[in-house]
C-alpha positions, 0 to 999 in steps of 0.5 A: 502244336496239335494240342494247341490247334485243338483247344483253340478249334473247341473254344471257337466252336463252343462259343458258336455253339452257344451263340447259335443255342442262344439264338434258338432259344430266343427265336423259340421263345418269340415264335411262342408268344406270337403264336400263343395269340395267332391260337386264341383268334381260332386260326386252324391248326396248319396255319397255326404250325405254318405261323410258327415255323414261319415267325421262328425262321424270320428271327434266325439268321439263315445260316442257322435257320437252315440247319434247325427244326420246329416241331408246334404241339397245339393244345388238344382242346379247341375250346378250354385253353390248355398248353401250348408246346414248341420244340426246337432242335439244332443241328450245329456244324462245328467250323475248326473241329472237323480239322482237329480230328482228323489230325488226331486221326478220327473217323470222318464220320465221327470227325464231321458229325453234327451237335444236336441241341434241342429247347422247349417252351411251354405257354399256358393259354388263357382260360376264360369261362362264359356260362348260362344259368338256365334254370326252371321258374315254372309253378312246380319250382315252388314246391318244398324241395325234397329233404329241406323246408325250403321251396325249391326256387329258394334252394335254386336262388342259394345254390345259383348265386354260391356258384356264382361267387366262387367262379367270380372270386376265383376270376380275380386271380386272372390278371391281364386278361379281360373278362376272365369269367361271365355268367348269363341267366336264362330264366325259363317256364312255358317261354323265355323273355328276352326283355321288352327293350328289345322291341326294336332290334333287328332280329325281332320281327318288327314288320309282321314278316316271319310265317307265325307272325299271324298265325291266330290274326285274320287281317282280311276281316278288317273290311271297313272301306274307311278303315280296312287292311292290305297286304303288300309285299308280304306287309299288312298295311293300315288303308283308308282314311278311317285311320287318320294319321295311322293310314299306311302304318304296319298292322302287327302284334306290336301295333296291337299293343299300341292300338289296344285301349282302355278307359282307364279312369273317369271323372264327372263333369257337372253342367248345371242341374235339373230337377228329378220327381221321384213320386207323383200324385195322381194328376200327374203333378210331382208329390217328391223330387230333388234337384241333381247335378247334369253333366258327363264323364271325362273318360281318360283313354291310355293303352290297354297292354305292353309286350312284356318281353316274351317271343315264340319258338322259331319253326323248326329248324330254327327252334333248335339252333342258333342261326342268325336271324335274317329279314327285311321289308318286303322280303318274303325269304325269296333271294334274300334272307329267311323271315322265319329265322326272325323272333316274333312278340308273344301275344296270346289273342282273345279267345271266344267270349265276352268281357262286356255289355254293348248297346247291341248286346246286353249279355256278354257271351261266355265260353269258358275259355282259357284266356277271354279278355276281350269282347270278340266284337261279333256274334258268331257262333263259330269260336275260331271266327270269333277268336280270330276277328281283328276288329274287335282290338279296335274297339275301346274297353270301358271304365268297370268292364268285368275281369280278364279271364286269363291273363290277356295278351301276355298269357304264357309269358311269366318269367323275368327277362334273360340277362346277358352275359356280365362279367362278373369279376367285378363287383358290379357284374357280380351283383346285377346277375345275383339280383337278377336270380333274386328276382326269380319267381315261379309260375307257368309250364315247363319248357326245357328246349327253349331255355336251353336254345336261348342260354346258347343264344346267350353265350354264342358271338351272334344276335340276339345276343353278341356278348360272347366271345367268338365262337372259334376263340382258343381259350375260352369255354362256353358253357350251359348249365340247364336245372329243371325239376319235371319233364316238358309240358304244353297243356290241353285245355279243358274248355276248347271253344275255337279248337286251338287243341292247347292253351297259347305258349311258346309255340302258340296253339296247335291248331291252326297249322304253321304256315297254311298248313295242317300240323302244328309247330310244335309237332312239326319235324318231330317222330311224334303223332303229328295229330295226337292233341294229347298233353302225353304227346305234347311232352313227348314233341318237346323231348324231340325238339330237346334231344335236337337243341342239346346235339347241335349246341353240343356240336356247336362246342357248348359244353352242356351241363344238366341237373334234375331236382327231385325226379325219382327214377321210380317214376315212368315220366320222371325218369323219361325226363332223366333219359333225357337230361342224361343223353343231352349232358356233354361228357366231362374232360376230367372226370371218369364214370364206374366203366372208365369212361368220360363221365357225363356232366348231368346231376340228379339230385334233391332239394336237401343236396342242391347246394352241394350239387352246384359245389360239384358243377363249380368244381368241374368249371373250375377245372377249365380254367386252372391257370399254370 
């Protein structure tokens, strides 16, 4: 009879045992997926477990839930995927067992022990990849590169768009998962363009708000009672009747291109004749004459410059970071908002000299300036009074006036504008960001902190560009690959007549200080000189801003990636440069250096090996996005 109770004890207990195990393992099957998409909206890790548990509770019956455990192994990397782990352990109580042994006279301890199952699951979570190409257009990027007869922006063109293709045909093996791989590009020289287009939009600083606004444009020498200018509520206005239609309109660098003219083209308009004598006798009378046409030119007046797309460095610390930009009219960042953290239009102001005679000045002035383009509409000897005279954009150039000297208002604005990040598994995205490198061409300086702050801006969730992916997404990497093949550079110019102590850039001039004071924007917060006006100085104002820009992207989770082209070791400037993109590198997740330890993710290389070396840089991003 004994044997009898006892197969029947085991074979019910067995077949709950199984049911239960059965139980727990769809519940831990369910609790996974559900958590898989609770980890890639960046929930924290204790909501995350608190998730899990809770989910895999709800799909057990509560006799069983109270006798099993969860334990939730979150991946170990916050942004690049990875795998997620679930572990569940049941302790089963047999019902008839317990009985049965004690009838065979087993201890208690062993007739009433549990049964412990344990089951896992692992999810692979997705991996999605957003890069930004920040690559160096400045003039250098047209020397032969070293070991190839290519110039090096043609080597950088072939290797950039390679990279792009194996990253894009590795994405279309990524099924059921949106935009797996974008790429952005961030062509950068002495300042970056983020594209005309964007005039408007609302982190632009459309109404003369933010402190650089008018740091070179005195509007107070508009005095004209008619036709005069006014400042409210941190607002410079157009007033008096002069304006006509304009009266009341905003006075900024964007209506500065709007209001500047040129007679563009002219055509004569005959009238009628009159008869001129070219020789007389010496009566008086007219010995030779000809009969000419009368009349007067139909000049045709059309705008004189557009903004090309460039913008300004923020002040520091907006210059190096990512933060929104926040304004409004009549906001002067008291309770509401900073109008520094707006970006404003790049607009290089005439420097002092004359580019045409007047009726009251039949010879122009030169001064030798960098960038004369303009008649400076006064005759006094100050050069920065001159430079900084407003009325003077009033006046309209006529038809055959002499040659800018420079290249206007759009001085230090020479690279092609960003473009945002575009998918580029499919074959349209592939192709817009490899015709964008196509478009690249190099000329101007070499400002390397900038390019990188707008390449984060560029994969981050936030204006300008929104793009991105959330910043706290699971599963997804943000990564900037900066190229550059020299150190930073903001020139001093030969000829100074309004001691701006630089040539007009990104971070305008040196003098006159930001904000109504002393120091410089460039200089500002920096441990350099703060009145060292030496290029030397200069470059080593920007390495300050690029060690800042690189430690806080890096802090912000963007992975950083950095490649020199043709620096020499050598060289006590080049290899400054190196130091520089060496420390601004993140370190890699996979690979180890000689002692060990994680590698950095900075490449020095040549113009012969530059293919080779973006072969590297899509191997390592390749590596984020293995999908198991």
């Amino acid at each position: 009879m004994v044997p009898l109770m006892g197969g029947l004890a085991l074979a019910v207990d067995f077949s709950e045992m199984n049911r239960q195990k059965q139980a727990v393992a769809n519940a831990l099957d369910a609790a996974g997926i559900a958590t898989a998409r609770q980890v890639v909206t960046g929930s924290s890790d204790s909501e995350l477990i608190a998730y899990a548990n809770s989910f895999f509770k709800a799909n057990l019956e509560p006799a069983i839930a109270d006798h099993t455990a969860l334990t939730v192994t979150l991946p170990n990397n916050t942004n690049g995927g990875g795998t997620l782990k679930l572990a569940a352990r049941l302790d089963y109580k047999p019902y008839f067992y317990p009985v049965f042994a004690e009838l065979i006279h087993q201890p208690k301890d062993v007739a009433n022990a549990d049964i412990t199952f344990t089951t896992n699951t692992e999810i692979r979570l997705k991996n999605t990849l957003e890069v930004a190409l920040v690559l160096d257009n400045s003039g250098s990027m047209s020397t032969i590169g070293t070991g190839s007869g290519q110039k090096r922006i043609d080597l950088l063109k072939s290797a950039a768009k390679q990279l792009v293709d194996t990253l894009a045909d590795q994405a279309l093996l990524i099924k059921q998962v949106d935009k797996p791989v974008q790429f952005s590009l961030v062509p950068f020289a002495a300042s970056v363009n983020v594209g005309p287009q964007n005039d408007g939009a609302s982190w632009m600083d459309v109404d003369g708000l933010s402190p650089v606004h008018h740091e070179n444009f005195d509007w107070s020498t508009l005095t004209d009672p008619n036709k005069h200018a006014e400042k409210i509520g941190g607002i410079w206005y157009k007033k008096g009747s002069g304006w006509g239609d304009e009266e009341n309109q905003i006075l900024s660098r964007f209506s500065l291109y709007k209001d500047m003219q040129q007679v563009s083209a002219r055509e004569w308009v005959v009238t009628g004749q009159e008869y001129v004598c070219t020789k007389y006798r010496s009566n008086g009378t007219c010995h030779t004459g000809h009969w000419q046409d009368t009349g007067y030119y139909d000049e045709t007046i059309s705008s004189y410059a557009s903004w090309q797309g460039c913008v300004e460095a923020r002040p520091y610390p907006y210059n190096v970071n990512d933060t929104p930009a926040a304004g409004a009219p009549n906001n002067t960042g008291i309770g509401f908002g900073d109008p520094a953290t707006l970006f404003v239009p790049m607009f290089a102001p005439d420097e002092p000299g004359d580019r045409w005679a007047t009726n009251d000045d039949s010879t122009p002035d030169d001064f030798s300036a960098s960038n004369n383009w303009w008649n400076d509409g006064t005759e006094d000897s100050s050069g920065r009074t001159r430079e900084r005279n407003m009325t003077k954009y009033f006046d309209v150039r006529p038809y055959g006036a002499t040659s800018p000297q420079g290249t206007g208002p759009s001085y230090g604005c020479t690279t092609e504008p960003i473009t945002p990040l575009t998918d580029v598994s499919v074959t349209e995205g592939r192709s817009a960001i490899k015709a964008a490198i196509d478009r690249m061409g190099p000329n101007g300086n070499t400002n390397i902190p900038e390019g990188l702050a707008w390449g984060w801006r560029t994969v981050s969730s936030g204006e300008p560009f929104t793009e991105g992916r959330p910043d706290n997404e699971k599963g997804n990497d943000k990564v900037v690959i900066v190229l550059t093949d020299g150190a930073n550079t903001y020139t001093k110019p030969s000829s100074d007549p309004a001691s701006n102590k630089s040539t007009y850039a990104a971070y305008g001039y040196l003098q006159p200080g930001y904000n109504g004071g002393s120091v410089g924007r460039l200089l500002l917060s920096t441990s350099v000189g703060q009145f060292d006006y030496s290029s030397s100085n200069y470059t080593a104002a920007l390495d300050d801003h690029l060690a800042k820009v690189c430690a806080n992207a890096k802090a912000g989770n963007i992975m950083v990636m950095t490649v020199s082209l043709d620096l020499s070791t050598t060289n006590t400037n080049e290899n400054k440069a190196i130091e520089a993109l060496r420390k601004c590198a993140s370190d890699s997740r996979f690979r180890k250096d000689a002692n060990g330890a994680a590698a950095k993710l900075y490449l020095n290389t040549t113009g012969g090996n530059l293919a080779e070396t973006f072969k590297q840089i899509a191997d390592e991003l390749s590596n984020l996005r293995i999908v198991g």
